[in-house]
C-alpha positions in Angstrom: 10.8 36.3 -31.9 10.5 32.9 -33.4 10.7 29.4 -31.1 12.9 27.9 -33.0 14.7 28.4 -36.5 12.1 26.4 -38.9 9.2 28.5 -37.5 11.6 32.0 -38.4 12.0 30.4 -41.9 8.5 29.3 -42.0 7.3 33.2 -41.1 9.9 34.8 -43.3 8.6 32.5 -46.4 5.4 31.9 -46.1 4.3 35.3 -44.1 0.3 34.8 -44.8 -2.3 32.9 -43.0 -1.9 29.1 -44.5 -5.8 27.4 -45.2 -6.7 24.3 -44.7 -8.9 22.4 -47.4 -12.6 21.9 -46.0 -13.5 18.3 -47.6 -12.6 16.7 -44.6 -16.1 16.2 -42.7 -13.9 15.9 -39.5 -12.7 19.6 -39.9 -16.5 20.3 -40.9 -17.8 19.1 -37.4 -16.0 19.9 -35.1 -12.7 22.4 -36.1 -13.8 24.3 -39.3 -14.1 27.3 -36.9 -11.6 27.4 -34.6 -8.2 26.8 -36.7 -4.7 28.2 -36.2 -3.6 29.8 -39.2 -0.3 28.0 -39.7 1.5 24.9 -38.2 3.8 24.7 -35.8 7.1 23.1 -36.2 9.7 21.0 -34.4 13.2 20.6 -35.5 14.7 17.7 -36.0 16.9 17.2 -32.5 13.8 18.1 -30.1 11.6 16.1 -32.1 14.3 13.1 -31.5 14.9 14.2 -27.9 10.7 14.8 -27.1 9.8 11.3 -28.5 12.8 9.5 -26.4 11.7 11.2 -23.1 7.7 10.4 -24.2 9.1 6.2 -24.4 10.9 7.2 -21.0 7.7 8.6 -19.4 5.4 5.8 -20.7 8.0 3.1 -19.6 8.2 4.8 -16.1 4.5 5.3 -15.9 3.4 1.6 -16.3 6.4 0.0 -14.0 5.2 2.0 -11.2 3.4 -0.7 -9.7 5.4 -3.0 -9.8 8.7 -0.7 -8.6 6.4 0.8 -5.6 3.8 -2.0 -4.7 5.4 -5.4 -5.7 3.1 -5.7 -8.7 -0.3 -4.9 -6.3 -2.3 -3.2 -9.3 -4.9 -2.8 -6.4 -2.5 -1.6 -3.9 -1.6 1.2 -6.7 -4.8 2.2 -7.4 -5.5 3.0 -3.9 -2.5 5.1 -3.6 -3.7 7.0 -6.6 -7.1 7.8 -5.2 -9.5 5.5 -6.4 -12.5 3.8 -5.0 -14.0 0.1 -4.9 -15.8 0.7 -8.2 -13.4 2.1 -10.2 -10.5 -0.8 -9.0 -13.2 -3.3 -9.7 -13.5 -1.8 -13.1 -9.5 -1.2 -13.8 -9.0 -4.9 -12.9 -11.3 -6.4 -15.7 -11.1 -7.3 -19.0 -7.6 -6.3 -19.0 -5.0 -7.7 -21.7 -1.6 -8.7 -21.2 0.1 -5.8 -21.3 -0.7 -2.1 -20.9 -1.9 0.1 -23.9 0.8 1.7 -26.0 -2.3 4.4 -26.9 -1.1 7.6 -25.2 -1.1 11.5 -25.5 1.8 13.9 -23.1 0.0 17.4 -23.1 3.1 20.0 -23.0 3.9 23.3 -22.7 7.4 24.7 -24.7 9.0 26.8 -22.0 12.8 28.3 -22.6 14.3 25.4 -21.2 12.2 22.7 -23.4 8.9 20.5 -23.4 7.2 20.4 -19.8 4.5 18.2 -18.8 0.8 19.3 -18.1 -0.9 16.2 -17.7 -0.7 12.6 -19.5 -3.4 10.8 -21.2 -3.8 7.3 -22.1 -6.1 5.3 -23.7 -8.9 5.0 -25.8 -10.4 7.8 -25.0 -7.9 10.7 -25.9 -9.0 13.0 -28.3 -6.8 14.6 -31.4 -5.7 11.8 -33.3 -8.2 12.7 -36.3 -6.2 16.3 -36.1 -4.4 14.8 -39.5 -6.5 15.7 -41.5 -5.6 19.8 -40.7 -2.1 19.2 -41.9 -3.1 17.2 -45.1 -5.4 20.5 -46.0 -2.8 22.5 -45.5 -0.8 20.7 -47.3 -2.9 21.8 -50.1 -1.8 25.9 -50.2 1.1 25.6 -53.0 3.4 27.9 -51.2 3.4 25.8 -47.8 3.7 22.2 -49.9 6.6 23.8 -51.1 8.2 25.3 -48.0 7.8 21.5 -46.5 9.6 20.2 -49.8 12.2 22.8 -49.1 13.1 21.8 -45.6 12.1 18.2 -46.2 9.2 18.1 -43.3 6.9 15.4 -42.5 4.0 14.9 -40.2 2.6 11.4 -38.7 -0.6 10.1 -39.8 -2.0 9.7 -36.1 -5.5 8.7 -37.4 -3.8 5.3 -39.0 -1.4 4.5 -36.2 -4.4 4.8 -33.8 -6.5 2.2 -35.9 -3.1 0.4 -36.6 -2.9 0.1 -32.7 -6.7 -0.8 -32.2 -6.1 -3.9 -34.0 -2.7 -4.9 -33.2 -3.7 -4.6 -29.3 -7.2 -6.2 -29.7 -5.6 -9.2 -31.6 -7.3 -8.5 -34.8 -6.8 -10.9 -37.4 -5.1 -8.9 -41.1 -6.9 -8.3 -43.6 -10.1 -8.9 -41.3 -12.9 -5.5 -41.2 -13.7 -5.9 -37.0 -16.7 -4.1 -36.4 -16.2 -1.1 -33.7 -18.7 0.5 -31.9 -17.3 3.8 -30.9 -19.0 4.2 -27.5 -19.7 7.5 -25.4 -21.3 8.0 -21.9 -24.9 8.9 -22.6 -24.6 12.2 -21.5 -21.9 13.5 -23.0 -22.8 11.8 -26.0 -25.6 14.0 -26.2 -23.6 16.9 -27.6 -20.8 14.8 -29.0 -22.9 12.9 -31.1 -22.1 14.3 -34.8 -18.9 14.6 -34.4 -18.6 10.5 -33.3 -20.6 9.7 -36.0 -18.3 11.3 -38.6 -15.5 9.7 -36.6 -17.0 6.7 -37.3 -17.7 7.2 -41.0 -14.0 8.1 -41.5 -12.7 4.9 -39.8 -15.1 3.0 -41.7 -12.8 4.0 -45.0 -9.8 2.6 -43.1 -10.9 -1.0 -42.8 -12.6 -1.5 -40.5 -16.4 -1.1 -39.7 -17.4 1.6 -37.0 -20.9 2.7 -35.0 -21.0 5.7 -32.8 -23.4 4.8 -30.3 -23.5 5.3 -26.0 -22.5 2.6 -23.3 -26.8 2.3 -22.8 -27.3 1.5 -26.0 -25.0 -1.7 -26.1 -26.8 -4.6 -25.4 -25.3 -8.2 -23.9 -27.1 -11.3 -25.3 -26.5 -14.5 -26.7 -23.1 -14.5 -25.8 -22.0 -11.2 -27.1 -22.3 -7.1 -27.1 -25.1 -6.3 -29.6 -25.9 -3.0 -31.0 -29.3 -3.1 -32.1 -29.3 -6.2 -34.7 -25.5 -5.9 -34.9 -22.9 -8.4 -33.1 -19.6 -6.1 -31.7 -16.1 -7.4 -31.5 -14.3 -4.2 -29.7 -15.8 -1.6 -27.7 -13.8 1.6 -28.5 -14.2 3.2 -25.3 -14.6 6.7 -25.4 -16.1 6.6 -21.5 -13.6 7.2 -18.9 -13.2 5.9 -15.3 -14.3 9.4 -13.5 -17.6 8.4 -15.1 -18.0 5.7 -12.7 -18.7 8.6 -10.1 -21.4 10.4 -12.5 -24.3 8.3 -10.3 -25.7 5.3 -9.1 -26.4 3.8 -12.3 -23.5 4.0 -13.2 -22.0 0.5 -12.4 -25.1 -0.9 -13.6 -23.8 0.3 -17.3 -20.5 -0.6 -16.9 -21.2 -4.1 -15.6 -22.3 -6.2 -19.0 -19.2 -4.8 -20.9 -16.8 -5.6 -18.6 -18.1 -9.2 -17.8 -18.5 -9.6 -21.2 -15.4 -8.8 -22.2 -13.4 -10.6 -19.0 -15.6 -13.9 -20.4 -13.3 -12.9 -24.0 -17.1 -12.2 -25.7 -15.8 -8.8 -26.8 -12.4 -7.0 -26.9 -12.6 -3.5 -24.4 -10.5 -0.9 -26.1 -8.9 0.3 -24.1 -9.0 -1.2 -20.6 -9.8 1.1 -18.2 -6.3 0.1 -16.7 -5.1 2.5 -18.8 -6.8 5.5 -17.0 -4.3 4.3 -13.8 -1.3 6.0 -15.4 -2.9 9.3 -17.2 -4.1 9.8 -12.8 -2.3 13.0 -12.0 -1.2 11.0 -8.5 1.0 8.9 -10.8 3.0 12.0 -12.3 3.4 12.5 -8.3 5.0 9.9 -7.9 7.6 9.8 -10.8 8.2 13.4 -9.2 8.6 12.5 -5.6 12.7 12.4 -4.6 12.0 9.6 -2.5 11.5 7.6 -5.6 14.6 8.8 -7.2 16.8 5.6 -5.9 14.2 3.8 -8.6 15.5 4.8 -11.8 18.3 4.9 -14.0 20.2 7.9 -14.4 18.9 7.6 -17.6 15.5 7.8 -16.7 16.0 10.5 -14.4 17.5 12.8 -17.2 14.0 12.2 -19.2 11.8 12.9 -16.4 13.9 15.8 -15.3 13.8 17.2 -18.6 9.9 16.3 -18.7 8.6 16.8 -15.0 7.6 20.1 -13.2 7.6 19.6 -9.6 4.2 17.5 -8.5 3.1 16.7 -5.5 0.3 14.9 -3.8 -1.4 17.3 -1.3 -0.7 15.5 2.0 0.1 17.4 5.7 4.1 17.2 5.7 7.0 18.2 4.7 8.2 17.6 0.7 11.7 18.7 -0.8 11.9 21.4 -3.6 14.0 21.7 -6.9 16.4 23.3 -5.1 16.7 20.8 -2.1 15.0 22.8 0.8 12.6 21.0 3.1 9.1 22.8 3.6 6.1 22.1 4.8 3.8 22.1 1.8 0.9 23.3 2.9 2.6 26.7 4.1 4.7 26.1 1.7 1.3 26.5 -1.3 0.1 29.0 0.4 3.1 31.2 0.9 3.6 30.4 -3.4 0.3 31.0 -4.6 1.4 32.6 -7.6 3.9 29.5 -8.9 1.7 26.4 -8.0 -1.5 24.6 -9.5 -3.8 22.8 -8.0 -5.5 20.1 -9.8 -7.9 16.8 -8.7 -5.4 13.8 -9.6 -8.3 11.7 -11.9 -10.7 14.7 -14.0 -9.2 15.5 -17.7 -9.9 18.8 -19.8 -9.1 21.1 -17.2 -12.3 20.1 -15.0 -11.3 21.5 -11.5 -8.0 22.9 -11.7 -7.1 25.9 -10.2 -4.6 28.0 -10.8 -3.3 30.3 -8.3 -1.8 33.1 -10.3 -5.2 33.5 -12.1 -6.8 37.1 -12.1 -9.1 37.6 -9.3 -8.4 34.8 -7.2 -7.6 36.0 -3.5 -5.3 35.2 -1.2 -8.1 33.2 1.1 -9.8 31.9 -1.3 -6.5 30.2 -2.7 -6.2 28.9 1.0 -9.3 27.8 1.8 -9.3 25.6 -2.2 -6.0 24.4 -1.0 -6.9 23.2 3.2 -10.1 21.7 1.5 -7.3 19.7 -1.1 -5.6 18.3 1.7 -5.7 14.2 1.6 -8.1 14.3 -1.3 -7.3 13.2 -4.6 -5.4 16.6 -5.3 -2.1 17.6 -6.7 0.2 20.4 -6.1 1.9 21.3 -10.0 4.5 23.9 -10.3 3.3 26.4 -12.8 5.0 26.6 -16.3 5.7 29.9 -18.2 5.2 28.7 -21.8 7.1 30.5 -25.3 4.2 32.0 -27.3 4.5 31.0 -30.9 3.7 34.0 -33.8 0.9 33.2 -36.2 0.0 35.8 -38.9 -3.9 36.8 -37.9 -6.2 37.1 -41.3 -5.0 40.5 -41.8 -1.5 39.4 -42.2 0.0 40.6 -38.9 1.6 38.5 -36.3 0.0 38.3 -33.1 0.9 35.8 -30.4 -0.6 32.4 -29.5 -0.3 30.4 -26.3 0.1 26.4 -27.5 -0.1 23.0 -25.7 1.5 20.1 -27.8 -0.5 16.8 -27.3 1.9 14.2 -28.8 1.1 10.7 -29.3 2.6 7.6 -28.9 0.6 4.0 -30.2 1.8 0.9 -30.9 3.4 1.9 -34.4 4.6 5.6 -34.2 5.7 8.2 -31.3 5.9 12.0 -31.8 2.9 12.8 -34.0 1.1 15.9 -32.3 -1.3 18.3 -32.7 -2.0 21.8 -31.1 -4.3 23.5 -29.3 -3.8 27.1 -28.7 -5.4 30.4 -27.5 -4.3 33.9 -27.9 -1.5 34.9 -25.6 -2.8 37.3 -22.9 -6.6 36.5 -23.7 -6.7 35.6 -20.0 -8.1 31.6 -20.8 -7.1 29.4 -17.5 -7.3 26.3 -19.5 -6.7 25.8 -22.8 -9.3 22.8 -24.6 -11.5 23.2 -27.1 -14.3 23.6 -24.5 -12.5 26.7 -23.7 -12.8 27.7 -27.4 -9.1 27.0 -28.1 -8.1 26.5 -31.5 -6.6 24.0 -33.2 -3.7 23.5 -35.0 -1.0 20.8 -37.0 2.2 20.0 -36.4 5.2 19.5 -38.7 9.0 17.9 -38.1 12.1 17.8 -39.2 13.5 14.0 -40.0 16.7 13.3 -37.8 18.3 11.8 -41.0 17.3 14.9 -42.8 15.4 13.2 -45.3 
């Protein structure tokens, strides 16, 4: 059956597998391979609904510290987990406000979108996903099904760029020149596929270098790379990679002073990483914090929200109002609860208790070794499969998480990433060998 009625029409209409044109060099690097074999579709009221909960979820997000610590940015970093080097490096070079860069990671259960985990900043992946719906936009019998039902997509690619320079304070019609910077050891793998990144941005005016944080160099009053002065750091390095070593402040250091001293523009701040930190979501969550918001609010996180909470000795509330003591209360529901460190991203560390093979004392002894660490407790979420036609034709089922965008221009842009349903993958990423796919909405106006 069919998530919703555009994706029944979509199957009934266009029943084959829908290709993607190959000229993109993005598609060429990194997705060529590993492709869903149609989009996936939101009609027009939960596409409206989605991006005014995503606005409510950002908003809440960034006033945490000022609703729970009197505007202590320190104070909330602390809460969430972090240590001296990473608040030293969330407090500088920081602009005026907080990024609007950001990507929710959902799952579609029966009830509606449910939140997995929330990135924001720079360093989110998927906005070059585009270029998959503009090659399938290319196969005559899709162009015309979107025609039909009058469907657009958002160009995230531009809107991220478009918020790159509205954010750093780039002057119009000026070509800034980026330097699209990596931690050296991921960069290692990662390299082609930044350097085509950077190619493709370089068509959208502005100039762009892939390069690593070691390679930037600060001199004569600025961040060089090689014989070339930089006027934003695109930072692709996040704040967990403050705990990769002991060398790791040491690279850190010259970008950060040089862009507190206004020498170079850091995009984004690595206050941004403060409300993607799975301790945040917590938070939002927590009943106690319920007196907070708006009955407005609280019908876009309730809608949004699964149950999250920090792993602490005590007792918490549940959706239904019972008070338990959580941690008898995770062991006794293995099968229904996550487990996952409050500040990795991609999956790194998560646990999953209802996974195949994992014991009951092994699920006990991850969870006692959780407890006042920087861990989570996630209630699980039962996702709808969406149909996709295989390359035979037939319809087999595939397990999606939305990643939908916000930036400083455009909310609700969104690609997938999806594995087959039942293939037994804990977490779906590309790492993971998920593939990807575009997505495709509705207008509210129907136009």
């Amino acid at each position: 059956m069919a998530r919703n009625a555009l994706s029944a029409k979509f199957l009934e209409t266009v029943p084959e597998p829908v290709p993607v044109d190959p000229r993109s060099e993005l598609l060429q690097v990194l997705y060529q391979d590993a492709l869903l074999t149609r989009p996936l579709f939101l009609e027009a009221d939960e596409h409206q609904q989605l991006v005014g909960d995503l606005e409510v979820l950002q908003a809440s997000l960034t006033s945490l510290p000022d609703r729970l610590f009197g505007g202590d940015l320190t104070a909330f970093a602390r809460a969430l987990g972090m240590n001296d080097d990473q608040i030293s490096c969330v407090l500088r070079g920081r602009n005026s406000g907080v990024t609007r860069l950001s990507r929710a990671d959902l799952y579609a259960d029966a009830a509606g979108f449910r939140l997995l985990e929330y990135n924001m900043g720079s360093a989110i992946g998927g906005s070059d996903a585009v270029d998959i719906a503009r090659g399938q936009l290319q196969h005559a019998p899709f162009r015309e099904f979107v025609e039909e039902h009058r469907l657009t997509h958002v160009d995230t690619l531009r809107s991220h760029i478009d918020t790159l320079r509205i954010e750093s304070g780039v002057a119009p019609g000026s070509r800034p020149v980026i330097a699209l910077t990596d931690w050296p050891s991921s960069y290692t793998s990662l390299a082609p596929y930044i350097q085509a990144v950077a190619r493709r941005w370089s068509e959208l005016g502005v100039e762009a270098h892939a390069c690593h944080i070691g390679e930037l160099a600060a001199r004569d009053g600025g961040i060089w790379l090689g014989e070339r002065r930089i006027d934003i750091v695109n930072r692709l390095f996040m704040l967990e990679d403050v705990l990769s070593g002991p060398g790791a402040m040491a690279l850190m250091d010259p970008i950060l002073d040089a862009a507190e001293r206004g020498e170079v523009k850091l995009f984004t701040p690595l206050d941004a990483e403060l409300y993607g930190c799975k301790a945040a979501m917590a938070m939002l969550s927590d009943e106690a914090n319920r007196p907070l918001f708006t009955d407005r609010e609280l019908a876009s996180l309730d809608r949004l929200l699964p149950w999250t909470r920090t792993l602490r000795e005590g007792e918490v509330t549940l959706e239904d109002g019972r008070r338990v003591d959580l941690v008898a209360y995770a062991l006794a529901a293995q099968h229904e609860l996550a487990l996952k460190p409050t500040l990795a991203h991609g999956g790194e560390g998560v646990v999953l208790g209802w996974q195949d093979g994992l014991a009951a004392g092994e699920w006990a002894e991850r969870v006692r070794a959780a407890v006042d660490g920087p861990f989570v407790l996630q209630r699980r979420i039962r996702p709808v499969s969406e149909l996709c036609a295989d390359h035979n034709g037939a319809l087999v089922e595939w397990t999606p998480v939305w990643g939908v965008f916000t930036t400083a221009t455009v909310t609700g842009g969104a690609w997938i990433r999806a594995t087959r349903t039942g293939s037994g993958a804990d977490v779906i990423n590309l790492s993971a060998g998920a593939s990807m796919g575009s997505v495709f909405h509705a207008a509210a106006d129907g136009r």
